[in-house]
N, C-alpha and C positions, 0 to 999 in steps of 0.2 A: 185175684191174679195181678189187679196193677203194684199193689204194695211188693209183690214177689219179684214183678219185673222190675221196678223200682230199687230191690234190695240188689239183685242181678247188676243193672247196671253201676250201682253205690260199689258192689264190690269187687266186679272187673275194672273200675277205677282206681280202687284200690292197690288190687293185684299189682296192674300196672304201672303204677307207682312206683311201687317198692322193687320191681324189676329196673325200672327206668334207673332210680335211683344207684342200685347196683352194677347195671351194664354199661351205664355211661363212661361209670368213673375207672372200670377195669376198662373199659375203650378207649378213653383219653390215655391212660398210663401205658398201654402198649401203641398207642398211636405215634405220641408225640417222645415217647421216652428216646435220648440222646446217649447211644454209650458213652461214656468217658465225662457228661454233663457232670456239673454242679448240682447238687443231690440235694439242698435245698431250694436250691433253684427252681430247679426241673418241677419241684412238687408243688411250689408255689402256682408255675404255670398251670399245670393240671389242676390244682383246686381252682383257679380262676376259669378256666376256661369248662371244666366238669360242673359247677355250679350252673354259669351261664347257658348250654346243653341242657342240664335238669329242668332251670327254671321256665325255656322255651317250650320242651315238650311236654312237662307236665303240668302246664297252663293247658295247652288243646290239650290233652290227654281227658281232663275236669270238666271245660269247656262244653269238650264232645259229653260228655257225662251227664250236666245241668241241662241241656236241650233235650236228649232221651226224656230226663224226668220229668220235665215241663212237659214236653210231646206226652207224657203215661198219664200224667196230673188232668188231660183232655183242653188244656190252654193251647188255644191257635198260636201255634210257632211261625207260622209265616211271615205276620206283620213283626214280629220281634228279629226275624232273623233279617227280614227288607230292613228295619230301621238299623242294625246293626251293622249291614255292609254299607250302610251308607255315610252312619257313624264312621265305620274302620277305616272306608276308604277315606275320609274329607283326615280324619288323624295320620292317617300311613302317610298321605300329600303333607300333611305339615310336618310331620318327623322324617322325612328321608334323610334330611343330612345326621340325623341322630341313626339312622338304621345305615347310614353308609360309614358312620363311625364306628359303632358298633362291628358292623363284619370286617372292616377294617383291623380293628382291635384284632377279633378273634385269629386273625392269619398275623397280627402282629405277636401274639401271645405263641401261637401252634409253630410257628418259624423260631421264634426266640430270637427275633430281630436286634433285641435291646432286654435289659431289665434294671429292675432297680440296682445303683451302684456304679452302671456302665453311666462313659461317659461319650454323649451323641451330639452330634450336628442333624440336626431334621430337616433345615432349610431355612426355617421361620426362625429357629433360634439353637441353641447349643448349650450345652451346660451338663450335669450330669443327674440322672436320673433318679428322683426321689420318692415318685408312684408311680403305676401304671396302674389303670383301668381299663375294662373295655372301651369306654369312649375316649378317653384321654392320654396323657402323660404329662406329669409338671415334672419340669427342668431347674433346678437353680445352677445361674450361669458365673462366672467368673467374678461379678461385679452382685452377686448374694441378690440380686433379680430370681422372682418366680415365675416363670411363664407354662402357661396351661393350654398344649395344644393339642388338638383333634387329631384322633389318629387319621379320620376321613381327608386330613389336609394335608397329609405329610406326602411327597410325592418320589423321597429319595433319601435313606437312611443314611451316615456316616455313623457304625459305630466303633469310636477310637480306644476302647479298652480289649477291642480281640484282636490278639498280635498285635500290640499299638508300635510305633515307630516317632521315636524323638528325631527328627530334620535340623542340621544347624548347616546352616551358605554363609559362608563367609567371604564376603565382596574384599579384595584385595588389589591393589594396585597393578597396573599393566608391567608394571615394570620389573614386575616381581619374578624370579626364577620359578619355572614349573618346578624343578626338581627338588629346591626351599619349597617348595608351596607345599609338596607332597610329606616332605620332612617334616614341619611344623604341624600340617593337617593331621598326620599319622600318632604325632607327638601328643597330641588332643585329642586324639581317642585312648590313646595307651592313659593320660592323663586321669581319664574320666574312669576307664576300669579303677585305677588304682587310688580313687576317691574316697573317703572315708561316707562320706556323704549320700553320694548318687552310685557308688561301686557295685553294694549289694544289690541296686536294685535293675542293674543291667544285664541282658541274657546275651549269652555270647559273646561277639567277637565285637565291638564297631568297625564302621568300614566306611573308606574314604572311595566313595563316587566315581569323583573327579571333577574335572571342570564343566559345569550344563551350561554356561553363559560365559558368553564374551563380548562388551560394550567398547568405548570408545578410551574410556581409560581405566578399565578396573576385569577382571576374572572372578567370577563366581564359582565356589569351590565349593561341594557338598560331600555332609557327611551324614553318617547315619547310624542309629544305633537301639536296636530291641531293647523293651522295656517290661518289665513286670505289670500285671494289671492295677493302672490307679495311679503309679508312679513317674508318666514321664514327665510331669508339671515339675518335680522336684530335680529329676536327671536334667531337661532342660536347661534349667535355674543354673543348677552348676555348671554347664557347660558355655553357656554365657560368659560365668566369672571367665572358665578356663581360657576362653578366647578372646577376651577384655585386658587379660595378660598377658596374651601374646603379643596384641598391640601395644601393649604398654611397656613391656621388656626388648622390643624393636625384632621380634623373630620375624612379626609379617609388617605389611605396611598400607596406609589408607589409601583408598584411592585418589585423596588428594591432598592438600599442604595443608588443609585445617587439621582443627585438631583430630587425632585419631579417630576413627569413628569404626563401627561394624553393624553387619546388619546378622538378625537372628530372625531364621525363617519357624517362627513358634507353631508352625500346622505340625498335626502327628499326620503322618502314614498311614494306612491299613493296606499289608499286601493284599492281592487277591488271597481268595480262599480257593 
C-alpha cells in the first residue's frame, strides 16, 4: 500500500503540474493582455511574469509532494518540518528586500510601467531601458553609465517614451513685444514641422503655451511639441539650432547685453493618461 500511496502522490504531482503549467500562462495572457498593446511587447511581459507564477507554485506544488513521501516512507516529519520553518523563516528575514523586489517587479511587469527600449526617470537615475527583471531594471543614461536598480526602490515612475513631449522656454528679454514674441515663437514651431530632420518625427501640430514666467528683466516663453516614441532627443537637438537662430538673426533678443544667450528647458513631458 505505501509504494501505491506513494505512486498516488508522485502523480497528482504530476497532474498538477502540467495543469499549472497551462492555466497560468492562458491566465496571464488574458489577464494582463492590453488591446491596441505592442504584440511583442505584451508577450515578453507574459512570458516573464508566467514563468515567475510557474516557478512559485510548482515549487509548493513538489514541496507538498516530497513530505507526503517522506510522511509514507514512516521518516518523522516533524523535526524536519520544525527545522525547516526555522530554516525559512531566519532566509525569508534575510531576503525581504529581495522578496519586496520581486512583487514589486511583478506589478512593475503586470501594469507595463516601463519596458525595454522606453525611456524612464526612476528617481535614483534615468536613462533608457535595456533589461528588466523581476528584481531589477538596468538603465543606460545619457553619459553610456549602467545603473542597476531595484524595482523594490523605485518610489515613482517617469516614463518619457508614452506620448512624450519635447518642452523648449525660451528666456527672452523684457523689452521684447508680446505680439514679436508670439510671431517668432510660432515661427519655430512652423520651422521645426518643416525640418528636414526633426519634421518626420513630430506628431501634430506644435503649440506655443505662452508666457509661464515673468522675472526682473526677461519673459519666459514655452513651447511644446509631440514626438514619436524614441525621437524627442533628436527633435530637441533641432529645435535648439532653430532657436540659436533666432537669436542670432536679431528676431528675439537676450535678456541682457552679453552675448546672446537662450536657455532650452531639455525635460520631456508626459501628459496625463
Amino acid at each position: 500500500m505505501v509504494p501505491l500511496r506513494i505512486l498516488v502522490a508522485l502523480s497528482i504531482a504530476y497532474v498538477l503540474t502540467l495543469v499549472v503549467q497551462r492555466g497560468i500562462s492562458r491566465f496571464v495572457r488574458r489577464t494582463i493582455e492590453i488591446p491596441g498593446a505592442d504584440k511583442a511587447r505584451a508577450e515578453s511581459r507574459q512570458h516573464a511574469l508566467a514563468g515567475a507564477l510557474r516557478g512559485a507554485v510548482i515549487g509548493v506544488i513538489w514541496t507538498l509532494a516530497i513530505i507526503t513521501v517522506i510522511g509514507q516512507l514512516g521518516i518523522n516529519i516533524g523535526a524536519f518540518v520544525a527545522t525547516a520553518t526555522v530554516v525559512g523563516g531566519a532566509v525569508a528575514f534575510g531576503a525581504q528586500q529581495l522578496v519586496r523586489d520581486v512583487i514589486a517587479g511583478l506589478f512593475v511587469l503586470s501594469e507595463d510601467q516601463y519596458g525595454v527600449g522606453d525611456q524612464v526617470d526612476v528617481g535614483h537615475a534615468a536613462g533608457v531601458v535595456e533589461r528588466i527583471t523581476l528584481r531589477s531594471v538596468r538603465l543606460r543614461d545619457g553619459q553610456g553609465g549602467i545603473w542597476h536598480v531595484p524595482h523594490g526602490g523605485v518610489q515613482r515612475v517617469a516614463n518619457l517614451s508614452k506620448a512624450p513631449m519635447a518642452v523648449l522656454d525660451l528666456e527672452v528679454s523684457r523689452a521684447t513685444a508680446l505680439a514679436d514674441l508670439d510671431e517668432v515663437a510660432q515661427q519655430l514651431c512652423d520651422a521645426l514641422v518643416a525640418d528636414a530632420e526633426a519634421g518626420p518625427n513630430v506628431v501634430g501640430v506644435p503649440s506655443v503655451v505662452g508666457v509661464t514666467n515673468v522675472t526682473d528683466d526677461r519673459f519666459v516663453c514655452r513651447l511644446v511639441a509631440s514626438t514619436s516614441v524614441g525621437a524627442h532627443d533628436a527633435v530637441k537637438r533641432r529645435w535648439r539650432l532653430l532657436a540659436l537662430h533666432a537669436f542670432e538673426d536679431g528676431r528675439l533678443s537676450a535678456p541682457s547685453l552679453a552675448a546672446p544667450i537662450f536657455h532650452v528647458n531639455t525635460a520631456v513631458q508626459v501628459p496625463d493618461e
